[in-house]
ROPA-612443 format. One record per residue (C-alpha): x, y negated, z negated. Coordinates in steps of 0.5 Angstrom, whole numbers, padded with zeros to 4 digits, always signed. Each point is the difference from the previous one (the first is absolute). Layout:
XYZ;...
***
This chain:
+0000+0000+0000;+0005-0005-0002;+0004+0001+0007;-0006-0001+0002;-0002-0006-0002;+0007-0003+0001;+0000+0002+0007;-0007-0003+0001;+0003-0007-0004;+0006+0001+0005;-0005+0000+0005;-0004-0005-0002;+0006-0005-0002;+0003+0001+0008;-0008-0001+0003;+0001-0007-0004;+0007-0002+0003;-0002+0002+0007;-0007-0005-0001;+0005-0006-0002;-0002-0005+0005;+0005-0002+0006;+0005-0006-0001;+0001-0002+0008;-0005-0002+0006;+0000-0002+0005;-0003-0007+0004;-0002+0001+0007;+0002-0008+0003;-0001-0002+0007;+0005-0005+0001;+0007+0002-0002;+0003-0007-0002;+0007-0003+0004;+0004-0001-0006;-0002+0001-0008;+0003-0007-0003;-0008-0004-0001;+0005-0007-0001;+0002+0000+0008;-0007+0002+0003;-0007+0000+0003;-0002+0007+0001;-0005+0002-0005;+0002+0007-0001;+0007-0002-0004;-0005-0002-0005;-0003+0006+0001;+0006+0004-0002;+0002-0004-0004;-0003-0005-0003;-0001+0002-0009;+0003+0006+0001;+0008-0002+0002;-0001-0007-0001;-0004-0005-0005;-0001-0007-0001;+0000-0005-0005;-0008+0001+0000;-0004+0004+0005;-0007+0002+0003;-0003+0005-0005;-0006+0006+0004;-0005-0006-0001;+0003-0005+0003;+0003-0004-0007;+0006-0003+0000;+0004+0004-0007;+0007-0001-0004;+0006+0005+0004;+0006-0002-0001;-0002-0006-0004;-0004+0001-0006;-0002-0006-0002;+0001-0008+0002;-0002-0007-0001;-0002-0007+0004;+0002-0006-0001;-0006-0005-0001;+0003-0003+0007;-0001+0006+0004;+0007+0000+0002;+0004+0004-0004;-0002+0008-0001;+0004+0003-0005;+0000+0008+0000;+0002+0006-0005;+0004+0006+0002;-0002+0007-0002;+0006+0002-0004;+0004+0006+0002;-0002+0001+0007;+0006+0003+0005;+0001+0000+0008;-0001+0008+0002;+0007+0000+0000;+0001-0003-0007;+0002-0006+0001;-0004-0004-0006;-0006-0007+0003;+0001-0006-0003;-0002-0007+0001;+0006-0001+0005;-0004+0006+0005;-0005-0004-0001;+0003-0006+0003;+0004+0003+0006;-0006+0003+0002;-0004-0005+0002;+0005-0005+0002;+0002+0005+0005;-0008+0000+0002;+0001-0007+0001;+0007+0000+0004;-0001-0004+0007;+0004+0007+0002;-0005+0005-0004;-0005+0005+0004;-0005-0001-0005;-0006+0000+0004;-0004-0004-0005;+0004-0006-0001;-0006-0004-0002;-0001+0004-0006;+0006-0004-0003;-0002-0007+0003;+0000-0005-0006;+0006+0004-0004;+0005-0006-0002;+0004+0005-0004;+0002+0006-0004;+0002+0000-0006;+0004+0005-0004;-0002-0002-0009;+0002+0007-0001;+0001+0007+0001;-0007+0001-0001;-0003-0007+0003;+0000-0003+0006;-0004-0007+0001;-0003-0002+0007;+0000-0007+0002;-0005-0003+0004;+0000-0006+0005;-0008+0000-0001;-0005+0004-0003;+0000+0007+0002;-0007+0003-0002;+0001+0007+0005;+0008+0001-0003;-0003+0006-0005;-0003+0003+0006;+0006-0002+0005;+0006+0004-0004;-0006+0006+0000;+0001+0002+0007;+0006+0004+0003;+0003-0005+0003;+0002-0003-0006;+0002+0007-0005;+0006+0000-0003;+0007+0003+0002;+0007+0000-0002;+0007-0004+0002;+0004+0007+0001;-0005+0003+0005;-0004-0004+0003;+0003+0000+0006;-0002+0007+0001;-0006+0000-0001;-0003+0002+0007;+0002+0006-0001;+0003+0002-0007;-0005-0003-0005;+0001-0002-0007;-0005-0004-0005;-0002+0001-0007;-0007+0004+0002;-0003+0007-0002;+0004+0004+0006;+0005-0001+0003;+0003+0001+0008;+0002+0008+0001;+0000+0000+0008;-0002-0001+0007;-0001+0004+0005;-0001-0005+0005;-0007+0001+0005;-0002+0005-0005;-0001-0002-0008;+0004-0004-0006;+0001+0004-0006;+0000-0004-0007;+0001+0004-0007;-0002-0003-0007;+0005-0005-0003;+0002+0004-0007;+0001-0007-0003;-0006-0004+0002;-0001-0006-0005;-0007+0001-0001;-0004+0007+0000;+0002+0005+0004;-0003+0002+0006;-0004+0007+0001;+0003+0003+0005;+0007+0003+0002;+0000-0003+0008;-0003-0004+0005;+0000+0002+0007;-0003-0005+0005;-0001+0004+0007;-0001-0004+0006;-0005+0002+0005;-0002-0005+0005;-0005+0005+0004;-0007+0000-0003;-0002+0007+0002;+0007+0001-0003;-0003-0003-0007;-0006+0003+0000;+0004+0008+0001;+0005-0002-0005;-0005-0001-0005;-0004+0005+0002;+0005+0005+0000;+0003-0002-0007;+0007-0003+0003;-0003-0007-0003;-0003+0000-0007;-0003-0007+0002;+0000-0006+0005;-0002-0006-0004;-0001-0004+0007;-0003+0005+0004;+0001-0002+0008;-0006+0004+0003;-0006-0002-0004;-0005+0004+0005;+0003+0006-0004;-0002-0002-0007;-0007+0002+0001;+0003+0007+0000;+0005-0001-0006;-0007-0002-0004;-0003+0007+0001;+0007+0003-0002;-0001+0002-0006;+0008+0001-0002;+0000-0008+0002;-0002-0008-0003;-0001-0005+0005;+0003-0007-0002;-0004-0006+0002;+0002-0006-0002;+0002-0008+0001;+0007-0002+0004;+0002-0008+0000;+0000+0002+0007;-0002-0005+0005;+0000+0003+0007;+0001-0005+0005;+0001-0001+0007;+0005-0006-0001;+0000-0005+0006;+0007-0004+0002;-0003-0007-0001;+0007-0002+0001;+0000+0002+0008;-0006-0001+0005;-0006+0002+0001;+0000+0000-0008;+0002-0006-0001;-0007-0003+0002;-0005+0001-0005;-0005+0001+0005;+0004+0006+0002;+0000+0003-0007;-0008-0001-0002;-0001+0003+0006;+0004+0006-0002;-0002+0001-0006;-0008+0000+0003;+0001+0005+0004;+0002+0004-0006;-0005+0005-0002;+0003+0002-0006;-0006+0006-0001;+0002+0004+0006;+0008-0001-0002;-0002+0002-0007;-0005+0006+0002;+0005+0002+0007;+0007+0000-0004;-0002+0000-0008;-0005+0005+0001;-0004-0005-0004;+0005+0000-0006;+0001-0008+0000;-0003-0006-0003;-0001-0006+0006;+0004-0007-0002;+0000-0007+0003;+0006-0003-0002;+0006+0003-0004;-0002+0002-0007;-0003+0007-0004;-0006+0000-0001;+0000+0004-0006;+0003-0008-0003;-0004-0003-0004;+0002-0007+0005;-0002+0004+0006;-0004-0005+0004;-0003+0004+0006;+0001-0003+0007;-0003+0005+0005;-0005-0004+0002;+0005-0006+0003;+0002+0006+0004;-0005+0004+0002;+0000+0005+0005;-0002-0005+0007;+0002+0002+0007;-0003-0005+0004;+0002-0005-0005;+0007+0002+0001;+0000-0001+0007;-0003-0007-0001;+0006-0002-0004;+0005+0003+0005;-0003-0004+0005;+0000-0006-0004;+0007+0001+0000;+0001+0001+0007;+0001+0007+0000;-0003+0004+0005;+0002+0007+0001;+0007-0002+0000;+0002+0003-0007;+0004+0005-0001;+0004+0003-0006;+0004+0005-0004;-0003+0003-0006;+0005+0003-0004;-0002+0005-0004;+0005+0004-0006;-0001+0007-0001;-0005+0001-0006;-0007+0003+0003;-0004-0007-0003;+0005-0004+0006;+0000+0005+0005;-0007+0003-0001;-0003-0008+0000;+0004-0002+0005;-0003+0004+0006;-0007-0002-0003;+0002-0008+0000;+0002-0001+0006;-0006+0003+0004;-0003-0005-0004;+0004-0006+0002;+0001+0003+0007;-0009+0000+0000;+0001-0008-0001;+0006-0002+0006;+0006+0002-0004;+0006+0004+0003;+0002+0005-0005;+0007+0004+0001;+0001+0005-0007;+0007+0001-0002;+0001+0005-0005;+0007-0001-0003;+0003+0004-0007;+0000-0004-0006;+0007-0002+0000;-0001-0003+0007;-0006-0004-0003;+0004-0003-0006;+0004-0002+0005;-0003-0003+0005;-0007-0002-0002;+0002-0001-0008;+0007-0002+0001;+0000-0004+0006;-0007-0001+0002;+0000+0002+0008;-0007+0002-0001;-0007-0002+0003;-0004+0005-0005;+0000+0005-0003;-0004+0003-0006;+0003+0002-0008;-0002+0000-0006;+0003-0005-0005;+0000+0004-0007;+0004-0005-0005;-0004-0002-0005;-0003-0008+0000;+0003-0001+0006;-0003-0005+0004;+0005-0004-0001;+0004+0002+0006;-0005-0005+0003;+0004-0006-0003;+0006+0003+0003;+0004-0004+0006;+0004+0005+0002;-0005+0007-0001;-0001+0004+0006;-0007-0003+0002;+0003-0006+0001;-0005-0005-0003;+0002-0006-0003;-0005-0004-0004;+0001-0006-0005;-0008+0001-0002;+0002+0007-0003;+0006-0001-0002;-0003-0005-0006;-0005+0005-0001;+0005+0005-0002;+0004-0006-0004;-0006-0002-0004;-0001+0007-0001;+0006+0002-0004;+0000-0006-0004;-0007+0002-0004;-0001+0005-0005;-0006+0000+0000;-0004+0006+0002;-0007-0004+0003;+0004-0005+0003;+0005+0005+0004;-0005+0004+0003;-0003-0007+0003;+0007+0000+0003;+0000+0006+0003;-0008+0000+0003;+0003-0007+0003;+0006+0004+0003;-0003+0006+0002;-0005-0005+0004;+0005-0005+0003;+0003+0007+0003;-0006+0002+0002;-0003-0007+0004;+0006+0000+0004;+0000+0007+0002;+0008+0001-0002;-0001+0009+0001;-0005+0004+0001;-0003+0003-0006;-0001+0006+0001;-0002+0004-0007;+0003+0002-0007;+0004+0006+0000;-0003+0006-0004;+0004+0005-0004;-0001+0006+0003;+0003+0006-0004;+0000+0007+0000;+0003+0005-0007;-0001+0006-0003;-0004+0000-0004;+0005+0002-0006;+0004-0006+0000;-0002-0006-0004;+0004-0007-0001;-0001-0003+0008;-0001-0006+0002;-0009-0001+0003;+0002-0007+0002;+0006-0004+0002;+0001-0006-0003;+0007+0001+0004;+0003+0004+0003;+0002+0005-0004;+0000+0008-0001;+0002-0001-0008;+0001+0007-0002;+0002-0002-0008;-0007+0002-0003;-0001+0007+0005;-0001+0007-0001;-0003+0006+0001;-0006+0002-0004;+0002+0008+0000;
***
C-alpha cells in the first residue's frame, strides 16, 4: 500500500510539474520593423518591438491610455510652468549593468533635439530650453514657454531613454532599462527577447518574446490557426475574424487605436496646392464603401485628425460627406477638366493597399487619374516621410494626441498654417481640461475646413489570442506589443 501511494504521489506531483503553464510566446506581426532604436525612426513597428518591453521613458501610456510615472517616480512644476523637476527611481540599471542616472537623462533628449538627430518627432521636445542635472536621481527640464503636453510628450517612444555607452547600436543590438532585453534577430524572419533578471520593477511572467514577422495575410491567418502564432495583436485579415470567433480555443480582441487612417494629400505640389482640388478629393471619398471593402466593417469614419474615443473629439464627417458631383463641380471651378493625373503610393499594411484599390475607383469615377505605387515600407519612409515625393498616399498615424503635426512647417504634407500653429500654441499654455479641449475641437475644425488630408476613419485594434493568454494590450493607445504583464493562464 505504502509503495502504492507514494507511486501515486509520484505521479500526481509529475501531473503538476507538466501543468505548469508555458514561459514563452510567440507574436505574430505583419511589419518587421527596419532597425529597433525607437529614438531614430518613424516605423510604427519599432515601437511594437519595443516599446515598455526593451526601452522605457520618464513616463509612459498605460493599457488605458493615461500617462504613468516610468523611470520617473515623481515630479514637480513650477508656478510659472516653466520649470519641471523629476525624480528618479532609485536602483535602475541599463541591461548591460550599466547604472541610470540623471546624466542619461539629459544625454537622451538633448541627442533627441540635435540638429543632426534621426528623432522622428523632434516636435516632442519643442520648447526645452534646457536639461539640468541636480543629482543622480534628479533632473529638471526647463521650458522656454509652458508646455501642458511635455508628460504626455516623454511617454512616447521617440522620447525613452538610452545609454551614452550604447546608444550608437542600438539599430541592431538594443539596451534600456525595460523588463526584457534584446536576444536575437534573424532577419526577415523574427527578434527574440529573454526577460531581464535584473529589471528594477516587477519581473516579467514570461521567459522569452519571439516576434514572428508574417506579412501575407493568408499566411497569418494559418500560422494561428496551426499554433506556430499564439497571438496576432493587429490581426492583418479582419475577413477572418468571424472565423476565430466561432473558435473556441481562440479570443477575438477588439479595441481602439490613436490610428487616423488618412489619404494624405501633398499641399506643397499641385494640384493640392488648391484648396478647391483638396475639397474635391475629400468629396468623392466614400468612406462607408472604403470601411466595408477593406476593413470588412471594422473602423469608425473620422472628418478630421482626432480619435473618436477622445473626450475633444468633435465629429466633422458632414463637412466632407460623400458628394461626386459636388467633387466634380469644384474641380471644374479649379479649371481642371479631366486633366489630373497622380500616383497614389500605398505602404505595405492591407489597410493601405486594400483601401488604395477602393480609393482611387473613386476619385477615378470624378476625372482623377490615379496611377497605385505599392512600395515597401523602408521605401515609403524615405520618400514619401522623409523627402516628401509623393502625390497621395494612405497610412494610419498611430502616435497619441497628434494633431500637432498640422503645425509643423517641414512635415510630409506640406501644410503651412499660422492659424493652427496658435491654436497649438494657446494649447500647450493652458492647463485647464475645458479650455484645452476647446482648443482641440478648434483645431480639429481648422483642419477639416481647409481639407488638408482625406480623412478616412480610426484604426480598429483587430487582434486575434489563444485563449489561455492574459495581459494584452484591447486598444492601443501607442503603438505597442507590452509584454511585462502577459502569461499563459494554463
Amino acid at each position: 500500500m505504502k509503495r502504492f501511494l507514494l507511486g501515486l504521489a509520484l505521479a500526481l506531483a509529475a501531473g503538476a510539474a507538466g501543468a505548469a503553464p508555458r514561459a514563452d510566446i510567440v507574436i505574430g506581426m505583419q511589419l518587421e520593423p527596419p532597425h529597433l532604436d525607437p529614438t531614430a525612426g518613424a516605423a510604427a513597428a519599432i515601437d511594437e518591438v519595443t516599446y515598455a518591453n526593451v526601452f522605457e521613458g520618464l513616463t509612459r501610456f498605460g493599457p488605458d491610455g493615461e500617462v504613468e510615472p516610468d523611470l520617473a517616480e515623481s515630479w514637480e512644476i513650477s508656478d510659472d510652468g516653466l520649470s519641471w523637476v523629476f525624480h528618479l527611481r532609485p536602483g535602475v540599471k541599463f541591461q548591460d549593468g550599466t547604472p541610470f542616472s540623471a546624466d542619461d537623462v539629459a544625454f537622451s533628449i538633448e541627442r533627441a533635439m540635435e540638429a543632426e538627430s534621426q528623432n522622428a518627432q523632434k516636435g516632442l521636445f519643442d520648447g526645452i530650453a534646457s536639461v539640468n542635472v541636480i543629482d543622480d536621481q534628479t533632473v529638471e527640464i526647463a521650458l522656454d514657454v509652458p508646455k501642458s503636453s511635455l508628460l504626455s510628450s516623454l511617454a512616447w517612444g521617440d522620447a525613452v531613454m538610452v545609454s551614452p555607452a550604447t546608444a550608437e547600436k542600438n539599430r541592431t543590438e538594443p539596451v534600456g532599462t525595460g523588463p526584457f532585453s534584446f536576444s536575437n534577430w534573424v532577419q526577415g524572419d523574427r527578434i527574440e527577447l529573454v526577460r531581464n533578471p535584473d529589471y528594477w520593477g516587477a519581473p516579467a511572467k514570461l521567459d522569452k518574446v519571439t516576434f514572428k514577422f508574417i506579412s501575407d495575410p493568408t499566411a497569418a491567418y494559418a500560422a494561428v490557426m496551426a499554433g506556430d502564432v499564439d497571438a496576432f495583436p493587429v490581426f492583418p485579415a479582419p475577413e477572418n475574424l468571424e472565423q476565430f470567433k466561432a473558435d473556441p480555443r481562440f479570443l477575438v480582441m477588439v479595441g481602439t487605436t490613436e490610428g487616423e487612417t488618412i489619404l494624405a494629400m501633398n499641399n506643397a505640389r499641385a494640384p493640392f496646392d488648391d484648396i478647391r482640388v483638396r475639397e474635391a478629393v475629400a468629396h468623392a471619398i466614400d468612406r462607408a464603401a472604403i470601411i466595408d471593402g477593406a476593413m470588412f466593417g471594422y473602423g469608425v469614419p473620422i472628418g478630421s485628425h482626432f480619435p473618436p474615443h477622445n473626450p475633444a473629439y468633435e465629429d466633422l464627417t458632414a463637412l466632407s460627406a460623400h458628394d461626386p458631383e459636388k467633387a466634380k463641380a469644384l474641380l471644374a471651378e479649379a479649371g481642371h477638366a479631366g486633366d489630373i493625373s497622380v500616383t497614389l503610393t500605398l505602404p505595405p499594411p492591407s489597410y493601405a493597399r486594400r483601401g488604395g484599390e477602393i480609393v482611387a475607383a473613386q476619385l477615378r469615377a470624378v476625372g482623377i487619374d490615379v496611377a497605385i505605387a505599392n512600395v515597401e515600407w523602408a521605401q515609403w519612409l524615405e520618400q514619401v516621410f522623409t523627402n516628401h515625393d509623393y502625390d497621395l498616399t494612405i497610412v494610419a498615424h498611430t502616435e497619441p494626441n497628434d494633431i500637432d503635426i498640422y503645425a509643423r512647417d517641414d512635415y510630409y504634407f506640406g501644410y503651412h498654417d499660422p492659424v493652427l500653429k496658435a491654436l497649438w500654441d494657446g494649447y500647450q499654455q493652458v492647463t485647464d481640461a475645458a479650455d484645452q479641449r476647446e482648443l482641440l475641437r478648434a483645431m480639429q475644425e481648422r483642419i477639416a475646413g481647409r481639407y488638408v488630408n482625406g480623412f478616412l476613419f480610426q484604426l480598429a485594434k483587430t487582434g486575434v489570442a489563444d485563449k489561455r493568454i492574459k495581459g494584452l494590450w484591447i486598444n492601443a493607445p501607442t503603438p505597442a506589443n507590452d509584454m511585462t504583464a502577459v502569461e499563459w493562464t494554463e
